[in-house]
N, C-alpha and C positions, 0 to 999 in steps of 0.2 A: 446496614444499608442493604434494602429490597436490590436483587441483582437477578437477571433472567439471560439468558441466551434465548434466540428464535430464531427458527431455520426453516426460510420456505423456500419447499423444492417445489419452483415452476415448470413448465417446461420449456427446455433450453438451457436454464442456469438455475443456480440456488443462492439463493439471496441470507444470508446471516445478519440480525442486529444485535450487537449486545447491550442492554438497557442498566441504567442505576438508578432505583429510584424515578421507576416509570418514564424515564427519557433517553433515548439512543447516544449512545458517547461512541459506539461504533459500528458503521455499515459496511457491509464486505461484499462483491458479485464473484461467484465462480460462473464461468458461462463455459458452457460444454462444446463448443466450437474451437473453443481458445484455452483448453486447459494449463494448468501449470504443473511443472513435474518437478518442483523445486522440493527435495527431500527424496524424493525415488531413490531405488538402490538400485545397479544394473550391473550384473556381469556381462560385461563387454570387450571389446576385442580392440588391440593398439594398431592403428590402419596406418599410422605416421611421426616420425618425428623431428622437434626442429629443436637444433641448437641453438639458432637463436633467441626465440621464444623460452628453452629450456623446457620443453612441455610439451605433450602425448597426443596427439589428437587420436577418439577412442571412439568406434562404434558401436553405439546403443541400439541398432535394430529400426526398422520401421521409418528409413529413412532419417536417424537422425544422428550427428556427431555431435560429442564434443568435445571441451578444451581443457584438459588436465595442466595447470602446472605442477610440475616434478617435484616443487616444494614442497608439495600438496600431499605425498605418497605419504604413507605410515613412518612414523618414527620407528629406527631400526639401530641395535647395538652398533659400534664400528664408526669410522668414519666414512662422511659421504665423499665421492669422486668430483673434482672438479666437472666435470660435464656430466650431469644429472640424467641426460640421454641414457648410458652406461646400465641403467639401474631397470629398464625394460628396453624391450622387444619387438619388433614390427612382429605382428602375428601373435602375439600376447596374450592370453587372456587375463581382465583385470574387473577386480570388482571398484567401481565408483560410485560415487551420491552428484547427485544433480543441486547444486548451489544456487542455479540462477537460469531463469527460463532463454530460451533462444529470440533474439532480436534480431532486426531488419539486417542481414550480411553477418552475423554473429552467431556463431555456433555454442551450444547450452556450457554454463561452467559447469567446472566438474571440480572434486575435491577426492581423493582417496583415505580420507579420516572420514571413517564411517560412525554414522550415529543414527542409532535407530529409536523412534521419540513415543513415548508415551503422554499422556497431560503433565504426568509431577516427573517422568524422572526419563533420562538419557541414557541410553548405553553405548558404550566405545567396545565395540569388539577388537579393534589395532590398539588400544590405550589401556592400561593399568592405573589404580588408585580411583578415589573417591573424593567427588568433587561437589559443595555446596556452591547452588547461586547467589551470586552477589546481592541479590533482592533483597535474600535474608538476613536481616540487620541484626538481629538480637545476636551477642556473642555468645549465650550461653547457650540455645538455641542452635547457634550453628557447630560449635564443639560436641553438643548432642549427637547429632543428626549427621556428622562427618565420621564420629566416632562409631555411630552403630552402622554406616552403610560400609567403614572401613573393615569392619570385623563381617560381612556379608561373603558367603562362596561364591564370587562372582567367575569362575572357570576364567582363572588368568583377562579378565575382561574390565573394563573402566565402570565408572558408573555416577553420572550427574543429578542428583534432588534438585528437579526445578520447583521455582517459588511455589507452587501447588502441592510440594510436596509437605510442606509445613503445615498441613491443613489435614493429613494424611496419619493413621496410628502408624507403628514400625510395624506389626504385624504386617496393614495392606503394603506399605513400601517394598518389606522381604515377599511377601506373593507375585507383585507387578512385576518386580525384578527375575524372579524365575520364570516367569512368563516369557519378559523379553528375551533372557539367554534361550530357553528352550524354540523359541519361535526363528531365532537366527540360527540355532544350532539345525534347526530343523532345515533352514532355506540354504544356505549351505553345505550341508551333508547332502542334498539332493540334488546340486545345482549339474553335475556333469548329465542329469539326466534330458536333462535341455539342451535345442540347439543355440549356441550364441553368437548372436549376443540375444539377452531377454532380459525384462524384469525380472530384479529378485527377489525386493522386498518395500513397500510403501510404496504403492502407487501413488499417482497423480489424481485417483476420484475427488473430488470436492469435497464431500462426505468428510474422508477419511485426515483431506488439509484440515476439515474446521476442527475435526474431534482429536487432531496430534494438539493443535495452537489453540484450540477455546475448551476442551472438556477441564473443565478444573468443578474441584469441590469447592472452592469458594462460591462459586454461584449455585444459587436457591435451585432455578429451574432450569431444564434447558426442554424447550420446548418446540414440536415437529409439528408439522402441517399437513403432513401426508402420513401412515399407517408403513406403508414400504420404507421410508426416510428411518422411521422410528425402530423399525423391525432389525435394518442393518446396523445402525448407531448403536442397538442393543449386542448383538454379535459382535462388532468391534469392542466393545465396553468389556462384556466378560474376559475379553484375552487380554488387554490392555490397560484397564480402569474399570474394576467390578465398582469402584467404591463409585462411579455414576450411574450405576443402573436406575437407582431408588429415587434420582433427581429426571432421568428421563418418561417424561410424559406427551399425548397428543393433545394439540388444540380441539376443543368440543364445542366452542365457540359457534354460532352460524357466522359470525362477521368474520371473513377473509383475519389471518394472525396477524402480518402487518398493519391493516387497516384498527385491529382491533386496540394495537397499543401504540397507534400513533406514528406508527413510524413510515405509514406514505405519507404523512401528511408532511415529515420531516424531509422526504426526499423531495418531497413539491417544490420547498424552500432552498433546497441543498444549494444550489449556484446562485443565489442574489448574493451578487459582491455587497451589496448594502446591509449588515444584521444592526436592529436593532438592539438596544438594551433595555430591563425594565424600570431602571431612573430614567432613561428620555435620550441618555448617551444613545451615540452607536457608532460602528467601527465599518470601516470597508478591505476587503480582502480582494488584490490583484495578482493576478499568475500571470508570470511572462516565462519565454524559454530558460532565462536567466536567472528571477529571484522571484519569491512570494515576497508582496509590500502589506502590510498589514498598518491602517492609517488610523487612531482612535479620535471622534471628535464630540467634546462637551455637549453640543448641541444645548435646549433648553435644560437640562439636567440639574437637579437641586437637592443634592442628599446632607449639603453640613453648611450654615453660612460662613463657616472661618473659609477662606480662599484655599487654602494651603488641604487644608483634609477636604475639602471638596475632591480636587484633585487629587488627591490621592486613594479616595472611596470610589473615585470613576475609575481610575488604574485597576485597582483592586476587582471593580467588576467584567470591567473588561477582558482584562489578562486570563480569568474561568471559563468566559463566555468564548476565549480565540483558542484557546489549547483546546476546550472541547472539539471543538471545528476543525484544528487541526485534525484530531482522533476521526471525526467525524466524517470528512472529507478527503480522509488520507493521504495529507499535505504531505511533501519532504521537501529534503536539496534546501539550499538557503533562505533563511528568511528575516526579514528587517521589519522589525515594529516601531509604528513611532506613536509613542506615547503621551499623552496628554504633559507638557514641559512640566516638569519639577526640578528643583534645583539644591534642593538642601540633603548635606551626606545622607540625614537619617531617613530623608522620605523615601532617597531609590534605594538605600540597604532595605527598608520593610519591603520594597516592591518586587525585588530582586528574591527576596526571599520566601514570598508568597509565589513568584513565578517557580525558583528551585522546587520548591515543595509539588510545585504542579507539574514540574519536570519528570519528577520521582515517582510520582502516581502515572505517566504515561510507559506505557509497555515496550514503545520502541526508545533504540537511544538517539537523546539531544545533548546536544554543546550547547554553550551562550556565550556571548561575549560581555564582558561589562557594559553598562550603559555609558555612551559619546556622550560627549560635551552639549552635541546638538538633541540629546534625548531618544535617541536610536540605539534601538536592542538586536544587535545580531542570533541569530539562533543557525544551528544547524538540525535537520529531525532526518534520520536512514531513513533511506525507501526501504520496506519491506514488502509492497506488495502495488502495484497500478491503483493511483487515486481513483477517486469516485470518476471527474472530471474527464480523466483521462477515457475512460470506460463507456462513458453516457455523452458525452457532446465531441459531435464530430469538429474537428481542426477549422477554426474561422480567417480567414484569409481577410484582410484590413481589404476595404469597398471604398471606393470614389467616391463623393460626394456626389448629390443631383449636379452643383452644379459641375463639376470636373468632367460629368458625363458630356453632359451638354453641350460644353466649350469643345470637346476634344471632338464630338461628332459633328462641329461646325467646322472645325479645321481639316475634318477627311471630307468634308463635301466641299469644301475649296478646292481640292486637289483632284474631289472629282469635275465638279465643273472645268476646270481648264482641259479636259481633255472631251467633253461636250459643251461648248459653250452657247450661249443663248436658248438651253433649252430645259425646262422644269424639271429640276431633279426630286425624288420622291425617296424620303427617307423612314423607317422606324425607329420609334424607341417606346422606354418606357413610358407608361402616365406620366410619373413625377417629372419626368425627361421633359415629357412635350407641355407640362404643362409651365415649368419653369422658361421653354424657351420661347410661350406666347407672350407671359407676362415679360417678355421682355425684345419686344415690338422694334426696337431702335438696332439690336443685334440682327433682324431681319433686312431690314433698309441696308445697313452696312455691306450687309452678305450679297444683296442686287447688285450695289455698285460697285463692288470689288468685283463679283463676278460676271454681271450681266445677265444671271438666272434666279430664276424664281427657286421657293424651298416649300416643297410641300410635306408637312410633316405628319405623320398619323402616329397610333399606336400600337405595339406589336400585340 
């Protein structure tokens, strides 16, 4: 399967799709206004503590705290103290990782298990032993590949193969890993040379988020838009992931890179609740605060005449078409499908099982719940990162109808008229306003002889 990364850095923000098979299964915005510093390392300073919370609050510099829970600190021989407090220090200095960006009255989370991330592999400077990801299913494969990172000099340090690692000789695996210990041993043997609190290591650049979470050797290409993008990405790479250099290339294109593979064309689309399918099906997607509702409906659709696999060839298409979306619009937090009805054990075990499958191909983790009685699929999919939605359409606030307008600006002109009576009151509104409340002539006459004034209406 053709597989590309594309990263246009515009200015303001940097736009990443990742494509399979010439179509976006995921679109990403970093915008430089709004960065995220989820991953950062910061030696910082313990400003406060609360026993209740059981947890540090830590100064990162540049105006910014956060919120350590104590749990959160390195595992340590001994046992721990009933009040976690005990274990630091107002005045402290402490190295943390940034978990989770800062929100509206919420200070950034913080984690004291440090992991410093390359594309395939993790390193635990606080943690010992060697760790394979769960991604990699083959057992023989993962006895390999735990066995050779276990026998690695990793200077008293942990060390996780992520799924990209499988794609990886053990030669590159043992280099990237001396890289990582040498590049932390380096950021730490230097750190008293700064004042704290500062970053220590993995910023928050954009750049730098795409090439920790997308540089993988499984993709063909990954492909830049600008010469500068390209230049840094290369320098990141040799310390980090030499084994992407030789997949790192610039668009020579004259056509704009997104335009050129389709994928503004995709974000043109991106918010019609209504998608289409190519049998005739199609399915609607609603976001409220509460839950994604995802609704499939036959429409004219005719892929089998037996009734039974009809519906079930439309489940089948749909169910590809709503995970992509998900991916694609970076759906989370709850979400309920309701599926074209079936009712027979074997049709929802196939359906159930084609969605698992599509489960497994998705990067972030989902729950499911078995399919109700009533044909309703629970799902849960982690936030990992601000939907599309979120990003691009500002918060819509539910609007009055014309006529709700209308009525309620008849009822403040009564209220104005009784305090001038008998004399022509003169109002605005909208078009739709004034013109809803010509055609309807007999709500005027009422309004005289209630009040004894006239209404002259225009439009603002």
């Amino acid at each position: 399967m053709a597989s590309e990364i594309l990263i246009n850095s515009a200015i303001g923000e940097t736009r990443l799709a990742q494509m399979e098979n010439g179509h976006p299964v995921e679109i990403r915005l970093f915008r430089d206004h709004d960065p995220s510093l989820v991953g950062a390392i910061y030696y910082g300073r313990v400003i406060s503590l609360s026993t209740e919370f059981q947890a540090a609050f830590v100064d990162l510099g540049h105006d910014l705290n956060g919120f350590l829970p104590l749990t959160l600190l390195p595992k340590r021989p001994g046992g721990k103290p009933k009040d976690l407090t005990k274990l630091v220090n107002v005045g402290q200095k402490i190295i943390v990782q940034v978990t989770a960006d800062t929100t509206a009255g919420k200070s950034a989370k913080l984690t004291g298990r440090i992991e410093i991330a390359s594309s395939a592999l993790i390193l635990h400077p606080f943690r010992e032993g060697a760790f394979i990801s769960s991604r990699i299913k083959d057992p023989g494969q993962r006895e390999e590949l735990k066995s050779f990172a276990g026998n690695l000099n990793l200077k008293g340090m942990g060390l996780t193969l992520r799924t990209e690692a499988q794609y990886l000789t053990q030669d590159d695996i043992k280099k990237t890993a001396d890289r990582l210990i040498h590049h932390w041993k380096n950021a730490v043997d230097n750190r008293e040379k700064n004042k704290v609190p500062f970053l220590l290591s993995q910023g928050g650049g954009s750049l730098e988020q795409i090439l920790r979470q997308y540089g993988s050797a499984r993709y063909d290409r990954m492909i830049f838009d600008q010469p500068s993008a390209l230049k840094k990405a290369q320098i990141w790479a040799k310390e980090f992931a030499p084994d992407l250099l030789g997949r790192m290339m610039l668009h020579q294109e004259s056509t704009p890179l997104f335009e050129h593979f389709g994928v503004e064309e995709e974000l043109d689309r991106l918010f019609d609740k209504k998608i289409p399918l190519p049998s005739g099906a199609w399915f609607t997607i609603e976001q409220t605060e509460a839950m994604v509702t995802v609704d499939v409906n036959m429409a004219g659709a005719q892929l089998n005449n037996d009734p039974v696999k009809q519906r079930l060839a439309i489940n089948f298409e749909a169910a590809k078409e709503i995970f992509r979306q998900f991916r694609l619009r970076g759906i989370s937090g709850l979400i309920v499908i309701d599926f074209i009805n079936i009712s027979g054990k074997s049709e929802v075990s196939n359906l159930l099982a084609v969605i698992d499958n599509l489960i497994q191909k998705d990067p972030v983790q989902i729950q499911r719940s078995n399919m109700s009685a009533f044909g309703l699929l629970e799902l849960t999919r982690r936030a990992s990162h601000l939907s599309l939605g979120q990003q691009m359409l500002a918060p819509v606030r539910p609007s009055a109808t014309t006529e709700t307008e209308a009525l309620a600006l008849l009822r403040q002109s009564v209220r104005d008229a009784a305090s001038k009576p008998g004399i022509t009151l003169t109002i605005k509104a909208r078009p739709e306003v004034v013109a809803w409340l010509k055609s309807q002539p007999q709500l005027m006459e009422k309004f005289i002889l209630r009040t004894g004034s006239k209404l002259d209406i225009g439009e603002k």
